[in-house]
N, C-alpha and C positions, 0 to 999 in steps of 0.2 A: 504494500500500500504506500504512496507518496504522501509524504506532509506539506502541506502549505502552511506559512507561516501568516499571519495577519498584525500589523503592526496597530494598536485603536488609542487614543488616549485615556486614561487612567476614567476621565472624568465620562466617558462615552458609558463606560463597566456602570461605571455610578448612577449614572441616569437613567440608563435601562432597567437600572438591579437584577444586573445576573455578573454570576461567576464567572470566570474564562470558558469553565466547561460548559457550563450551562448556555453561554454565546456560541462556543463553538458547535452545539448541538442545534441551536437555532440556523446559523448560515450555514452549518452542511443541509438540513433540510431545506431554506428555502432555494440555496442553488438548485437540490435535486427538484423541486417542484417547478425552479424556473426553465429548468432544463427537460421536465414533461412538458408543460403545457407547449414550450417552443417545438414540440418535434422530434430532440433530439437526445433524447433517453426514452428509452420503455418502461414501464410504469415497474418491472422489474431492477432494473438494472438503477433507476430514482429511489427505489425503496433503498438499495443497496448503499446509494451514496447519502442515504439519509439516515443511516442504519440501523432502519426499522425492518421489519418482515412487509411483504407486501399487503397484508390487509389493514395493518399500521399506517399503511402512505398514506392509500385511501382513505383513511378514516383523519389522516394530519391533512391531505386535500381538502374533503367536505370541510373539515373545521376552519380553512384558509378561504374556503369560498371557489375552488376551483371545480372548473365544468371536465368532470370526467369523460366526455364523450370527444371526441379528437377530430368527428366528423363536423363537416362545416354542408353548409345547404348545397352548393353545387353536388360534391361528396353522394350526399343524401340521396338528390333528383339524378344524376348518375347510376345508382343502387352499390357505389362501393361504399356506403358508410354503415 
């Protein structure tokens, strides 16, 4: 697994109130959610960078407000969605 480091200022910790871990468990989730809704993760491979199990995403998705369905109306009226 690779580390990324994130450099934040003291008072950013402060304002949010959370921990280091407890930030860094929020922005690995929300990259993996930024990176389903864009396309370019599977809702597998998000849970993973979130890491949660996949019925965990879904259920950090619904709580974030995001549309589980990937299909768009073209999609739909097409029959690939």
């Amino acid at each position: 697994m690779a580390t990324i480091t994130l450099d934040l200022p003291a008072e950013t910790l402060a304002a949010l109130r959370r921990s280091p871990h407890e930030l860094a468990k929020d922005v690995r989730l929300g990259a993996a959610i930024y990176w389903y809704t864009r396309g370019e993760l599977s809702q597998e491979r998000a849970a993973e960078v979130a890491g949660l199990d996949r019925t965990e995403f879904l259920r950090a998705c619904g709580r974030a407000g995001v549309n589980l369905f990937q299909s768009d109306a073209e999609d739909l009226a097409d029959g690939h969605g």
